[in-house]
NUFI-563301 format. One record per residue (C-alpha): x, y, z; residue number from 0; residue in one letter. Coordinates in Angstrom, 3 decimals, padded with zeros to 6 digits, m for minus. Layout:
X Y Z NUM A $
...
//
This chain:
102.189 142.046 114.414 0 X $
105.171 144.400 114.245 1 X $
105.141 147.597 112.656 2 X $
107.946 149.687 109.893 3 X $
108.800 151.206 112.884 4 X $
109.959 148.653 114.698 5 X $
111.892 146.998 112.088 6 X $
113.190 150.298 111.250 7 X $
114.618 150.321 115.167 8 X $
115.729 147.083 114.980 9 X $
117.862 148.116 111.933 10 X $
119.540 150.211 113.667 11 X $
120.201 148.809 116.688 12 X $
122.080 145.778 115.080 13 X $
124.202 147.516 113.188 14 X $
128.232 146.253 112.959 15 X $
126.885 143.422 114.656 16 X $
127.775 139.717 113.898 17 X $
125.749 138.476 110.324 18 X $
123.536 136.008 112.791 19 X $
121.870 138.672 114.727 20 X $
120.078 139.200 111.173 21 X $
118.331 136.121 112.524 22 X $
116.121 138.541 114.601 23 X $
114.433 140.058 111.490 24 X $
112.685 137.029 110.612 25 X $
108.975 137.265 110.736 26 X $
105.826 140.045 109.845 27 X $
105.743 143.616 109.923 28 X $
103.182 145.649 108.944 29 X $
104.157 148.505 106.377 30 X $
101.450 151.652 105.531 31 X $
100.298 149.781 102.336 32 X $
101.536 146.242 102.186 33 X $
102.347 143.307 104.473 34 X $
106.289 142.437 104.377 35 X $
107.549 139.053 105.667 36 X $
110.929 138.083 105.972 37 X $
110.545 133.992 105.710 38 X $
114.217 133.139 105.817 39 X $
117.676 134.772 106.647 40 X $
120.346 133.719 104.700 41 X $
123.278 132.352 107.167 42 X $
126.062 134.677 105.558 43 X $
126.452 137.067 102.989 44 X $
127.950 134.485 100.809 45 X $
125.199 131.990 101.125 46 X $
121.861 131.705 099.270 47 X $
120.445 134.911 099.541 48 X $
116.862 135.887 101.949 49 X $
113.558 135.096 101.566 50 X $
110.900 137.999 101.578 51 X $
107.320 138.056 100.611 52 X $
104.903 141.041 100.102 53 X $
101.063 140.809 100.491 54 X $
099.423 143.904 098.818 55 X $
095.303 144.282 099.208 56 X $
092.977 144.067 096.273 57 X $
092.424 147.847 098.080 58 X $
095.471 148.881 097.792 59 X $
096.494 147.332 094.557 60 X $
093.136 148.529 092.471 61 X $
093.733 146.170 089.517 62 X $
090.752 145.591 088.199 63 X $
088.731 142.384 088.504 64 X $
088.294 141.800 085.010 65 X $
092.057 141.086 084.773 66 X $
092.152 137.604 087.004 67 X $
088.533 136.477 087.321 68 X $
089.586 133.536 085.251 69 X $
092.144 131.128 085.857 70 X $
093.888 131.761 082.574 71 X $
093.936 135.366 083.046 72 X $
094.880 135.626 086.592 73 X $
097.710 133.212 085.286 74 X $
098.771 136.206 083.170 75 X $
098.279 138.817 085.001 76 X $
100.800 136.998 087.487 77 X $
103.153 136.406 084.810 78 X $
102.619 140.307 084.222 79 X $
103.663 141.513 087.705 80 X $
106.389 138.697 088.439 81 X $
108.357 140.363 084.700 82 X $
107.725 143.558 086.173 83 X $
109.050 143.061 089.356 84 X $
112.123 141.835 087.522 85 X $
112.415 144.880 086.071 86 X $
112.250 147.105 088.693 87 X $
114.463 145.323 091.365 88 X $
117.377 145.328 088.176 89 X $
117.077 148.889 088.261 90 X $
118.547 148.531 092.187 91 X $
120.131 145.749 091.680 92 X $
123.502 145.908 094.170 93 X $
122.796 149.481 094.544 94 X $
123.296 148.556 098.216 95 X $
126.914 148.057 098.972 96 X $
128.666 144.671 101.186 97 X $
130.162 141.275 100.283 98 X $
128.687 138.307 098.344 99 X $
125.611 138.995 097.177 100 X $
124.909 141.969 099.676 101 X $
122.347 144.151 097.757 102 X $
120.842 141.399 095.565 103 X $
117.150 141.566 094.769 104 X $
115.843 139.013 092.416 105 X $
112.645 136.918 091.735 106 X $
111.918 134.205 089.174 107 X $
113.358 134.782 085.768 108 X $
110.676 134.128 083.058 109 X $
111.386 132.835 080.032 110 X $
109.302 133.120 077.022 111 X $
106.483 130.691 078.204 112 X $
103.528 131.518 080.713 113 X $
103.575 129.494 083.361 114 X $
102.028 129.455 087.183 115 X $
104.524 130.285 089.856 116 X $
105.094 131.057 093.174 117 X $
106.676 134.286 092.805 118 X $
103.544 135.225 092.544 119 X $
099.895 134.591 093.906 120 X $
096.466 136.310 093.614 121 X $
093.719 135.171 095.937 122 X $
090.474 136.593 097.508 123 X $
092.438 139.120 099.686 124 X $
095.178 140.234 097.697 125 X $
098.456 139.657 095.637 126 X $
101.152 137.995 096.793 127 X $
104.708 137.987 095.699 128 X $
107.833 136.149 096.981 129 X $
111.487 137.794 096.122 130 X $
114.915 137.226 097.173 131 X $
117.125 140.201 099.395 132 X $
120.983 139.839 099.970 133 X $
121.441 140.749 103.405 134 X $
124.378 143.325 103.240 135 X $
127.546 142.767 105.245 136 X $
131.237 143.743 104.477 137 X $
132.524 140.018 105.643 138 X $
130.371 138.990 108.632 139 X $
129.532 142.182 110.021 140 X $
125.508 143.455 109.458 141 X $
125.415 146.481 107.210 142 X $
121.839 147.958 108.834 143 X $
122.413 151.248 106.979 144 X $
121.936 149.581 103.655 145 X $
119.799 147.256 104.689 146 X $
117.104 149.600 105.249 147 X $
117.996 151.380 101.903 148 X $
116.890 148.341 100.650 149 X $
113.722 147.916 102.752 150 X $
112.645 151.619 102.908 151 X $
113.869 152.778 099.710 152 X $
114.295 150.466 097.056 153 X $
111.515 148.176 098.048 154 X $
108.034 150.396 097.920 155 X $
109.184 151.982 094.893 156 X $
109.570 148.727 092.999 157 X $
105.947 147.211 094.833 158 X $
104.251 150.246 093.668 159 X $
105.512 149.881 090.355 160 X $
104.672 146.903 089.746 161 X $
101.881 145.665 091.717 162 X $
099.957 148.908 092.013 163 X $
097.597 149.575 089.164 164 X $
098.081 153.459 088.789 165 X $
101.811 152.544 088.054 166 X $
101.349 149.562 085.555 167 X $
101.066 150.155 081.669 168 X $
097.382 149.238 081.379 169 X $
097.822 148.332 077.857 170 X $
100.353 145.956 078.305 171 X $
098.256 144.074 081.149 172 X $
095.326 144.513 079.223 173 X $
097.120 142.837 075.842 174 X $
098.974 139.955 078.420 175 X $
095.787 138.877 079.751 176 X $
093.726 139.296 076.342 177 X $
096.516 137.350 074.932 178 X $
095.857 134.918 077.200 179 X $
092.441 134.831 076.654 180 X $
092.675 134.033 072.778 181 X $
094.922 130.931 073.712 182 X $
092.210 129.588 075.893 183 X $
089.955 129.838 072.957 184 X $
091.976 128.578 070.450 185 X $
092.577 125.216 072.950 186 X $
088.503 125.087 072.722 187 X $
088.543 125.310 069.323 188 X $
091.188 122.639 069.110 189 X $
088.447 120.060 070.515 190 X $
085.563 121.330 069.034 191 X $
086.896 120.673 065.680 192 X $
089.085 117.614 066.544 193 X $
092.567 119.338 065.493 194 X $
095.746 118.404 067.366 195 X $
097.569 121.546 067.162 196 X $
097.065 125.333 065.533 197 X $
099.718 127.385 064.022 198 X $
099.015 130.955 062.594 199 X $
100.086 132.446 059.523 200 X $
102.806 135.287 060.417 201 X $
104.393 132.933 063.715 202 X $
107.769 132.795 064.237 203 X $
109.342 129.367 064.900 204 X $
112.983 129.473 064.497 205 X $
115.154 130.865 067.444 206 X $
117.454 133.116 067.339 207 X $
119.805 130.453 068.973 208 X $
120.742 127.080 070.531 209 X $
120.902 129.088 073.800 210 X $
117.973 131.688 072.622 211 X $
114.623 130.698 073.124 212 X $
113.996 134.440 071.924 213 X $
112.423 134.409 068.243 214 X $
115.237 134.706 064.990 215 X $
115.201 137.877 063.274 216 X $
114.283 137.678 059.131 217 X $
113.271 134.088 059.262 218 X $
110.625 133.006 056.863 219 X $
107.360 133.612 058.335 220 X $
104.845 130.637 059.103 221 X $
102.297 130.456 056.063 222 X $
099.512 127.426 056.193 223 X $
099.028 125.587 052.772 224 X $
095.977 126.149 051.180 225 X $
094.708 122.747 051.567 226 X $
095.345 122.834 055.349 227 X $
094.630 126.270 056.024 228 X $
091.417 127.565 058.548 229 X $
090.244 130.637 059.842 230 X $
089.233 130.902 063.798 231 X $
087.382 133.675 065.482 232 X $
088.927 134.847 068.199 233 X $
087.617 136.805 071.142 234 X $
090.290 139.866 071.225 235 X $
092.158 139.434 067.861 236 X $
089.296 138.833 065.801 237 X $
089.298 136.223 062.660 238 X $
092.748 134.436 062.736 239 X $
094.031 132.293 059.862 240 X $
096.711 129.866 059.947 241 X $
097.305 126.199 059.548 242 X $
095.156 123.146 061.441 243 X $
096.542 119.844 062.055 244 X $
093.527 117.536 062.288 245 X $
093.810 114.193 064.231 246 X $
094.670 111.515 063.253 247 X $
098.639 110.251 061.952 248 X $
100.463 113.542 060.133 249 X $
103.895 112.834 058.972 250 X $
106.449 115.822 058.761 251 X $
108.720 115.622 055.702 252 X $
111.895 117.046 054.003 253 X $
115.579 117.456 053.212 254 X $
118.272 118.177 055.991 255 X $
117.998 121.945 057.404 256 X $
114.279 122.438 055.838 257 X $
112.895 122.880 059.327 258 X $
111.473 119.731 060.181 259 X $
112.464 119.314 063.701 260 X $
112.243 123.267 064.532 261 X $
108.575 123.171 063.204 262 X $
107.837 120.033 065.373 263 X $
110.031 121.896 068.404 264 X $
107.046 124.527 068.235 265 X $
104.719 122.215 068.139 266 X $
106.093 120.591 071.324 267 X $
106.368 124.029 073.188 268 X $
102.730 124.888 071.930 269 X $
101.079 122.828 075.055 270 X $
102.309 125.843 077.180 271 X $
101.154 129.829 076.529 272 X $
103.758 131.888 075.225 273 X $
103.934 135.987 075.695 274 X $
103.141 138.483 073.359 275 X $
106.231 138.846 070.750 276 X $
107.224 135.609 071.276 277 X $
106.225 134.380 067.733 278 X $
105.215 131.411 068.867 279 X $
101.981 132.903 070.902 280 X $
099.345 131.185 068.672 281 X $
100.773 128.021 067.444 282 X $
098.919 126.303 069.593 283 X $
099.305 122.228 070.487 284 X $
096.978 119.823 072.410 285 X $
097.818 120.424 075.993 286 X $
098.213 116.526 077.019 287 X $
100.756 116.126 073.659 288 X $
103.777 114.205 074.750 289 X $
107.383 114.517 072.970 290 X $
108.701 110.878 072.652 291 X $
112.318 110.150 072.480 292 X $
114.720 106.635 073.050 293 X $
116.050 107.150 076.378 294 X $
119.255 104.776 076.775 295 X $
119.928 103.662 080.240 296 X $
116.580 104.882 081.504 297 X $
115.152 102.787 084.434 298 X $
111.676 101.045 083.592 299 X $
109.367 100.241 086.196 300 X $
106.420 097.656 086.162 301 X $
105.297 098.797 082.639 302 X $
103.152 096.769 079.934 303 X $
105.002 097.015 077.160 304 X $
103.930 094.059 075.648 305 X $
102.060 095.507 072.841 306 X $
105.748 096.553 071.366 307 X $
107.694 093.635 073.122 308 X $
107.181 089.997 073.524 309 X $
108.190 086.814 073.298 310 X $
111.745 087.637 074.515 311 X $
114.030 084.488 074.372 312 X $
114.308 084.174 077.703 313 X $
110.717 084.203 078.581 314 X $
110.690 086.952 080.449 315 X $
107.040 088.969 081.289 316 X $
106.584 091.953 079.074 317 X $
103.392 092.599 080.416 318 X $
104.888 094.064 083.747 319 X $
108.299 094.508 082.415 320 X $
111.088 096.172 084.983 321 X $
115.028 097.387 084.006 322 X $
117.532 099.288 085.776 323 X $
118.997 100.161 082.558 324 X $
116.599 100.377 079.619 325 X $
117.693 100.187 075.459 326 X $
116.721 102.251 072.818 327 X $
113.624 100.724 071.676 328 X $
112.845 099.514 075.223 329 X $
112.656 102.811 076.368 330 X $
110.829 104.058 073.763 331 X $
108.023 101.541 073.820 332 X $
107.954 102.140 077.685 333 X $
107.629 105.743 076.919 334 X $
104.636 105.317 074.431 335 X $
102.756 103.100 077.348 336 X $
103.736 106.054 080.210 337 X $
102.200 108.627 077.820 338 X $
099.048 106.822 077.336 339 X $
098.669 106.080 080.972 340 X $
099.660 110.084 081.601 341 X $
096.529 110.564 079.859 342 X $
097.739 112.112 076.315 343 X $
096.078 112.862 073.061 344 X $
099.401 113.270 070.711 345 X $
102.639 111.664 070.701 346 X $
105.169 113.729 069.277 347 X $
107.943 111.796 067.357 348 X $
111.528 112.649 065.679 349 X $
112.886 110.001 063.770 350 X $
116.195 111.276 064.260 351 X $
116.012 111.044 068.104 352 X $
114.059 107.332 067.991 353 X $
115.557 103.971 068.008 354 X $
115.464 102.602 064.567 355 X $
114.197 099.272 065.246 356 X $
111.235 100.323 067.284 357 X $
110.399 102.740 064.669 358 X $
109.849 100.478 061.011 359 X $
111.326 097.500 060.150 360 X $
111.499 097.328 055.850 361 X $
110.384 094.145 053.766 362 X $
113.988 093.268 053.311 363 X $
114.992 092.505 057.226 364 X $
111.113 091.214 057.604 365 X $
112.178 088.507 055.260 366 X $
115.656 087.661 056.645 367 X $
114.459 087.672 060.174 368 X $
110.761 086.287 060.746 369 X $
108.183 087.454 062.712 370 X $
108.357 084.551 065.271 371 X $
112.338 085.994 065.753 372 X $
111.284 088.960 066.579 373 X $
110.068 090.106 069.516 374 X $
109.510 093.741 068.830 375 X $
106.239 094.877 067.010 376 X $
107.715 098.229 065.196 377 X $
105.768 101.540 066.322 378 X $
104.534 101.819 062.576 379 X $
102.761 099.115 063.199 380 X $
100.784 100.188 066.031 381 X $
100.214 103.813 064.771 382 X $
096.565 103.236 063.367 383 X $
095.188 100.928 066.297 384 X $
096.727 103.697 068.870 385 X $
094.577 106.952 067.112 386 X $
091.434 104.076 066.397 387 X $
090.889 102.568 069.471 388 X $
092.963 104.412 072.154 389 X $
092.330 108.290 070.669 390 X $
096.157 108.723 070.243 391 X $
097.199 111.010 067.064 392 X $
100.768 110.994 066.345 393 X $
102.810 113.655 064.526 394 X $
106.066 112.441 063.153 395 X $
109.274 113.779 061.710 396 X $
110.644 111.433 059.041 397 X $
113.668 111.453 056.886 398 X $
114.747 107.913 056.141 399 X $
111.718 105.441 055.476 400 X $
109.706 105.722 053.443 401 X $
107.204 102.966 055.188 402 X $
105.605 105.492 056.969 403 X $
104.206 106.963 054.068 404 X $
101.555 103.977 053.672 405 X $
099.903 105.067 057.202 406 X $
099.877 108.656 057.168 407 X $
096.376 110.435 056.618 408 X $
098.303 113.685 055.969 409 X $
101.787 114.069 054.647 410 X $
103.339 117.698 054.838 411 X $
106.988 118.473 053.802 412 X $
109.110 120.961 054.889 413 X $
110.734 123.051 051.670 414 X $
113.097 126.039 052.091 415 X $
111.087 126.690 055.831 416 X $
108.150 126.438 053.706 417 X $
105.010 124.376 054.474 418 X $
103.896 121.845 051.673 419 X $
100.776 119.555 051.835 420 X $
101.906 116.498 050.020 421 X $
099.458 114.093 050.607 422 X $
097.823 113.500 047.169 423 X $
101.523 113.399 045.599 424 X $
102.576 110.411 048.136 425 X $
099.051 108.890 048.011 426 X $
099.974 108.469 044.178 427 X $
103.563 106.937 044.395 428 X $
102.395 104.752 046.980 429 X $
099.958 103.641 044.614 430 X $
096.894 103.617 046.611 431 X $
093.770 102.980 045.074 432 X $
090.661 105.374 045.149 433 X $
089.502 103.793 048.742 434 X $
092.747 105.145 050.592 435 X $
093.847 101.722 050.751 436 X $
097.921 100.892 050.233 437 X $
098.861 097.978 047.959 438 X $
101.864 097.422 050.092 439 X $
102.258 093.788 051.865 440 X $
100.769 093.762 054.511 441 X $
102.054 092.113 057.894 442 X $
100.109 090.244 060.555 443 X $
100.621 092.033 063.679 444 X $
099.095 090.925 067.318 445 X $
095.775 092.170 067.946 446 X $
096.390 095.531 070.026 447 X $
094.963 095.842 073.573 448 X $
095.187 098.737 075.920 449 X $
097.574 098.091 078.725 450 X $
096.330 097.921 082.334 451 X $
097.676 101.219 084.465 452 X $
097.516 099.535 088.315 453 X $
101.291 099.602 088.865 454 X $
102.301 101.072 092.061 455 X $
103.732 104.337 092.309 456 X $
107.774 104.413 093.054 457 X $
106.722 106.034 096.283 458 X $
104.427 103.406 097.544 459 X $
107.507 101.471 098.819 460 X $
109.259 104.181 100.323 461 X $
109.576 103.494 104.049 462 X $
111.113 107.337 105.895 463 X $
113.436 107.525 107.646 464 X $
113.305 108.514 111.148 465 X $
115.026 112.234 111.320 466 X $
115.212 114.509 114.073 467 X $
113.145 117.886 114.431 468 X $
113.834 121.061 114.391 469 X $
112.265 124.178 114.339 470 X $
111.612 125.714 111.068 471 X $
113.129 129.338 110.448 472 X $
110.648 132.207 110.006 473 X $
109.148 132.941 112.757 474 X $
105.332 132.857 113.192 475 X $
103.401 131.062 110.822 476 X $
101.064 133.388 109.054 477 X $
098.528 132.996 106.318 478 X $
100.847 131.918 103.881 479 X $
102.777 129.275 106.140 480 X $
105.486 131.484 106.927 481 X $
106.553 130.872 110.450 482 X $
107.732 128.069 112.974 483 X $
106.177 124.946 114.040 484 X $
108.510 121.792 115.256 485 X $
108.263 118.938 112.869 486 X $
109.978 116.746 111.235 487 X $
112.428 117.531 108.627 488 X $
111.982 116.750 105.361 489 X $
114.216 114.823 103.361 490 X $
117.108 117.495 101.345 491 X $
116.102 118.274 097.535 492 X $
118.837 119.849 094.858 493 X $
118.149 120.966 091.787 494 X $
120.819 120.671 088.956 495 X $
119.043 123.034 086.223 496 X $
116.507 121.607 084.469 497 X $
117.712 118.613 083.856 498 X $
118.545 117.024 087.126 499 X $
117.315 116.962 090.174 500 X $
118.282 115.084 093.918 501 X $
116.080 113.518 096.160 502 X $
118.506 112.873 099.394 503 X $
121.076 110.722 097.617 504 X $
118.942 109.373 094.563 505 X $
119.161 111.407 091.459 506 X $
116.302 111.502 089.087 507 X $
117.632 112.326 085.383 508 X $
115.348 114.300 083.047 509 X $
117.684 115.228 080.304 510 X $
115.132 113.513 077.732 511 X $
111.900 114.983 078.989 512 X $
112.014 117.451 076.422 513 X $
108.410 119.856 077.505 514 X $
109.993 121.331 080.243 515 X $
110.324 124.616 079.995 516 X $
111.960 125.790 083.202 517 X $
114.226 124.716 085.875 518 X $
111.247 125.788 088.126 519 X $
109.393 123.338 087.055 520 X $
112.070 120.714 087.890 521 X $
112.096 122.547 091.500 522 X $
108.246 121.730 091.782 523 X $
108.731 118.348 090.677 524 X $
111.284 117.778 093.470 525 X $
108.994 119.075 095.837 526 X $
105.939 116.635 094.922 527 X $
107.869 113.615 095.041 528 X $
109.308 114.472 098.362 529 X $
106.250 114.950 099.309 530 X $
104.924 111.804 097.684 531 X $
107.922 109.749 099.464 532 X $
106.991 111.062 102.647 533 X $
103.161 111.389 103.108 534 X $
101.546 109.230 100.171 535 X $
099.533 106.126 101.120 536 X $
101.406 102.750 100.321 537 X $
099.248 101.469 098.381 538 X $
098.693 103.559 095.871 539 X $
099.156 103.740 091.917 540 X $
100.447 105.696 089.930 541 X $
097.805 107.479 088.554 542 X $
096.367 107.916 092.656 543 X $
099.508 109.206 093.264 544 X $
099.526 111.973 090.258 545 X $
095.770 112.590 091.217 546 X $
096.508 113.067 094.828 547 X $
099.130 115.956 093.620 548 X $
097.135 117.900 091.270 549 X $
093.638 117.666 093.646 550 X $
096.310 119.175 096.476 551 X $
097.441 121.504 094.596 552 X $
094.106 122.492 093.672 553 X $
092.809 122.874 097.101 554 X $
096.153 124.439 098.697 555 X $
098.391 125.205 096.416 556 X $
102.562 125.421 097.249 557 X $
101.696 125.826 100.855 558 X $
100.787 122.004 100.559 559 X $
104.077 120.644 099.181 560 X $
106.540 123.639 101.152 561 X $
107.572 122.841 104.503 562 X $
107.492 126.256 106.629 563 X $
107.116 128.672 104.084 564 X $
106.975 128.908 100.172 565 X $
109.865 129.867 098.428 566 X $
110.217 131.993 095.471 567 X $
111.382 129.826 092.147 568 X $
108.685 127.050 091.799 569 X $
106.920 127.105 088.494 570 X $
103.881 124.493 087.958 571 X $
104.881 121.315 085.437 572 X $
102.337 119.859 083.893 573 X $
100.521 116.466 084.445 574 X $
102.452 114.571 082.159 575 X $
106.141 115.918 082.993 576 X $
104.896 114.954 087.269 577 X $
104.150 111.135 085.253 578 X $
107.756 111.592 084.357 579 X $
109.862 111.673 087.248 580 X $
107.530 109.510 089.116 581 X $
108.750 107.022 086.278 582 X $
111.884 108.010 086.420 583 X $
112.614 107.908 089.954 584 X $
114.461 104.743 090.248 585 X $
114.103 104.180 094.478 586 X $
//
C-alpha cells in the first residue's frame, strides 16, 4: 500500500500536466490516522466530480460502542457523521481554486428523514465514509498545488471533526442516537397494542413549504383528542402522550384547508425516522404502511385484480390481468393487490388523489346501473373483508361521500388544524343501532379471496445482452471493492431526481410512489434492478426476487449491487418502494 508521502510526490510531480495524468492517483494510500482511497477520477474538471473514501479505526475514531451496537442506533450515528461531514467540507467548499467544479467537496445531502446510506458505513473495523473531490484544473491542465490543499489541508481537519469522537458534540450524538432509540420503541409499542400509527402531542406537521420539508413556524401544535389520546413510556424521553390510531378502518374528515391531507402526509412519512427538530420525530406510522394513489397510464403486470374487477365485457382474465397503459381505477385496484403482496399492514388513502369509481359508488348510480353491469366492486366495499381476513387497516381522507361513514370504526375530523374524534356524532346520523350495525342497504358483493402472489418478476424474462469488458477504474480492489478486476459491464443507469429513473433505454416512472423520501433511494433502486436484470434466476417471482435483494443486502451490503466500487449517494428504500419499480418496470 502507498503511503502520504508518496501521493504527496506524486502531487507534485504532475503538476501543469494534462487533466488525465490525474488517472495515476487512483487507488490506496495510507495516511497517519486513516485509510484514503481515491475510487474514481473524474475525466475533466467539468465532469462529475471524484470519488474518495476514508476508513477511520474504531482506535482511532474512539466513539463509543454504546452509540452503534444496535442497528437503529448505528443507523443514527451514521446519519450523525454523514450531516457533519456536510458541514465541515461547506466550510472549504471551493476554497481550492480551477475550473468547473475544481475545489468541490460534497457528500450526500440529508434531508429531514433518517435513512441508511452509503456515505457512510460502520463495521467491525471501523467507519467508513464515501465523499466527492473536484479535481482542480484551470481548463485541462492539473492544478497539484491545490490539490494537495485539498488532501493535506482541508481533508484531516474535516475527518477529525467529524468522525473523531474528541471533536464531535457528544450531546448531540448522544440525543441523535437516543432519539433513535425512542422510535424503535414506539414501533414496538405500535404492535404490542395493535395501533397503526402514533402521533405526539406538541409535533409539528405542516411545512414550512411546497419545496420545504423543514417544519412551519407558529402552526397549531398536534394535540390528541381525549377519547383517542395514550400515554407511552419511553426509554430516553420518559412518559410520552399523544394520539393512537388503533387498527382497524379510521376515516379522516373536514372542510377544505383543515389539514386533512397534511395530517395524513405525516402519517405517510412516519414509516421512516425523522431527526431531532424535525416535528415530525414521534408521529410514528406502521413501517409496511403503503400510500395508495390512481396512477393513469401506469403499466400493470400479471396482477389479480379480480377482487375489484371482473366480468369485463369482453371476457377478458382479471385474475392475471396485464396493461401497457392502466386507468384510474385499474391502477388503483392493481395498487391495493401490489401492496398486499409487498407485505403491508395499512393502506393509506386520499380521496382527492383516487379514482372516483373505484372508491364508492352511491345508491342512486347502483340503481341506474346494476350490479351484473358493473364490473368494478368499489374499494368501500372491500374495506372490512381486507382488515378481517387479510390484516389490512386503512386510513382514509374523505371529503365528498358520505358512504364511507357506514364502515368506519373511528371517524376523526380535521377543524381549524385541530383534531376531533367524531365517531359517536356520525354513529348517530347514520343511525346505527346499539350493536354498531348500519341500517343502510346493504349490497351483495362477491365473496373476497386473497389473491395468489406467483407472478414472475419483470426481470425473470430479461435475456443480457452480450457487452464487451473493460477494466473497471480504481485501481486495486480493497476491502471495500474499490479496485480493478475485468468483467463485464453493466448495463448504464440515470437517475432523473426522485422521480425517474433509466435502466439502459427503458425508463421506470415513480412520480406516484409517494414514500420516497430521497433521490438516493431512487439511485438504490436503479441499482437492484440492474442487478436483478442481470444476475437473478429466470424463474423467479416476485416476492423471490425482492427476498433475494434484501437477504443480499443483508449479508453484503452496497458492495453486492456496485460494480467496482461503491459510490457515495445511495440511500436504502424500503421493501415496499423495491415492490414498486419492480412493478413498474415495464421490460
Amino acid at each position: 500500500m502507498r503511503t502520504a508521502e508518496e501521493l504527496q510526490n506524486e502531487l507534485r510531480g504532475m503538476d501543469r500536466r494534462s487533466y488525465p495524468a490525474y488517472k495515476a492517483l487512483a487507488g490506496t494510500w495510507q495516511f497517519e490516522k486513516y485509510r484514503l482511497t481515491i475510487d474514481h477520477v473524474q475525466g475533466d474538471p467539468f465532469a462529475s466530480p471524484s470519488s474518495l473514501h476514508v476508513e477511520l479505526s474504531h482506535r482511532q475514531a474512539r466513539i463509543p460502542e454504546r452509540y452503534y451496537e444496535n442497528p437503529y442506533a448505528k443507523t443514527a450515528l451514521r446519519d450523525y457523521i454523514v450531516r457533519e461531514a456536510g458541514r465541515q467540507f461547506e466550510k472549504c467548499n471551493f476554497k481550492a481554486r480551477g475550473s468547473g467544479k475544481s475545489g468541490l467537496m460534497s457528500i450526500s445531502r440529508c434531508g429531514q428523514e433518517v435513512l441508511e446510506r452509503s456515505a457512510c458505513e460502520i463495521d467491525g473495523e471501523g467507519i467508513i465514509l464515501r465523499f466527492h473531490v473536484g479535481f482542480p484544473a484551470f481548463g485541462r491542465t492539473i492544478q497539484a498545488k491545490e490539490l494537495e490543499k485539498i488532501l493535506f489541508d482541508f481533508l484531516p481537519e474535516c475527518i477529525e471533526n467529524a468522525m473523531c469522537w474528541r471533536r464531535l458534540d457528544h450531546r448531540a450524538v448522544e440525543q441523535a442516537v437516543w432519539l433513535a432509540e425512542d422510535q424503535e420503541a414506539l414501533r414496538k409499542i405500535l404492535v404490542e397494542r395493535q395501533w397503526v400509527a402514533f402521533a405526539a402531542n406538541g409535533s409539528v406537521l405542516p411545512r414550512k413549504s411546497g419545496v420545504s420539508e423543514l417544519p412551519m413556524t407558529g402552526s397549531v401544535p398536534f394535540t390528541a383528542p381525549d377519547s383517542m389520546t395514550e400515554t407511552v413510556e419511553l426509554p430516553h424521553r420518559g412518559k410520552v402522550t399523544g394520539m393512537a390510531v388503533p387498527e382497524g378502518i379510521t376515516l379522516i374528515v373536514g372542510g377544505g384547508y383543515h389539514g386533512k391531507s397534511t395530517f395524513l402526509e405525516a402519517l405517510q412519512n412516519g414509516v421512516y425516522n425523522h431527526i431531532g427538530g424535525d416535528g415530525r420525530e414521534l408521529v410514528i406510522t406502521d413501517n409496511t404502511a403503503v400510500k395508495l394513489r390512481a396512477e393513469d397510464g401506469r403499466s400493470v403486470r400479471n396482477v389479480d385484480i379480480s377482487m375489484f374487477i371482473n366480468d369485463l365485457p369482453n371476457g377478458r382474465d382479471t385474475t392475471c390481468f396485464s396493461t401497457m397503459d392502466a386507468s384510474g381505477s385499474t391502477s388503483q385496484a392493481a395498487g391495493v393487490v401490489e401492496s398486499m403482496e409487498a407485505g403491508t399492514r395499512l393502506l393509506l388513502i386520499d380521496e382527492d388523489t383516487s379514482a372516483t369509481n373505484f372508491m364508492v359508488r352511491d345508491a342512486l348510480m347502483q340503481r341506474v346501473i346494476s350490479r351484473e353491469k358493473e364490473p368494478i366492486t368499489p374499494f368501500i366495499e372491500r374495506m372490512r373483508a381486507l382488515y378481517e381476513q387479510a390484516g389490512i387497516s386503512t386510513i382514509l381522507v374523505a371529503g365528498s361521500s358520505g358512504a364511507f361513514f357506514y364502515e368506519a370504526d373511528r371517524v376523526i375530523q380535521m377543524d381549524r388544524y385541530h383534531v376531533v374524534d367524531i365517531t359517536e356524532k356520525v354513529r348517530n346520523i347514520c343511525g346505527q343501532n346499539a350493536c354498531g350495525q348500519h341500517v343502510m342497504e346493504q349490497v351483495q358483493t362477491a365473496a373476497f379471496e386473497m389473491p395468489v402472489f406467483d407472478r414472475k418478476s419483470p426481470a425473470a424474462g430479461h435475456k443480457r445482452e452480450v457487452t464487451d469488458t473493460g477494466r473497471e477504474r480504481g485501481g486495486r480492489r480493497g476491502r471495500h471493492g474499490s479496485g480493478a478486476a475485468d468483467r463485464p459491464r453493466t448495463m448504464k443507469v440515470k437517475i432523473m431526481g426522485k422521480e425517474m429513473l433509466m435502466l439502459d433505454k427503458e425508463n421506470v416512472d415513480l412520480r406516484y410512489t409517494e414514500q420516497l423520501a430521497d433521490s438516493e433511494q431512487t439511485t438504490a433502486l436503479a441499482y437492484f434492478m440492474r442487478y436483478l436484470l442481470e444476475k437473478a434466476k429466470s424463474a423467479q417471482t416476485v416476492r423471490e426476487s425482492v427476498s433475494e435483494i434484501e437477504t443480499l443486502f443483508e449479508k453484503k451490503g452496497w458492495q453486492a449491487f456496485c460494480s467496482g466500487y461503491v459510490p457515495c449517494g445511495l440511500a436504502r428504500p424500503r421493501t415496499q418502494e423495491i415492490y414498486a419499480v419492480l412493478n413498474r418496470y415495464r421490460g
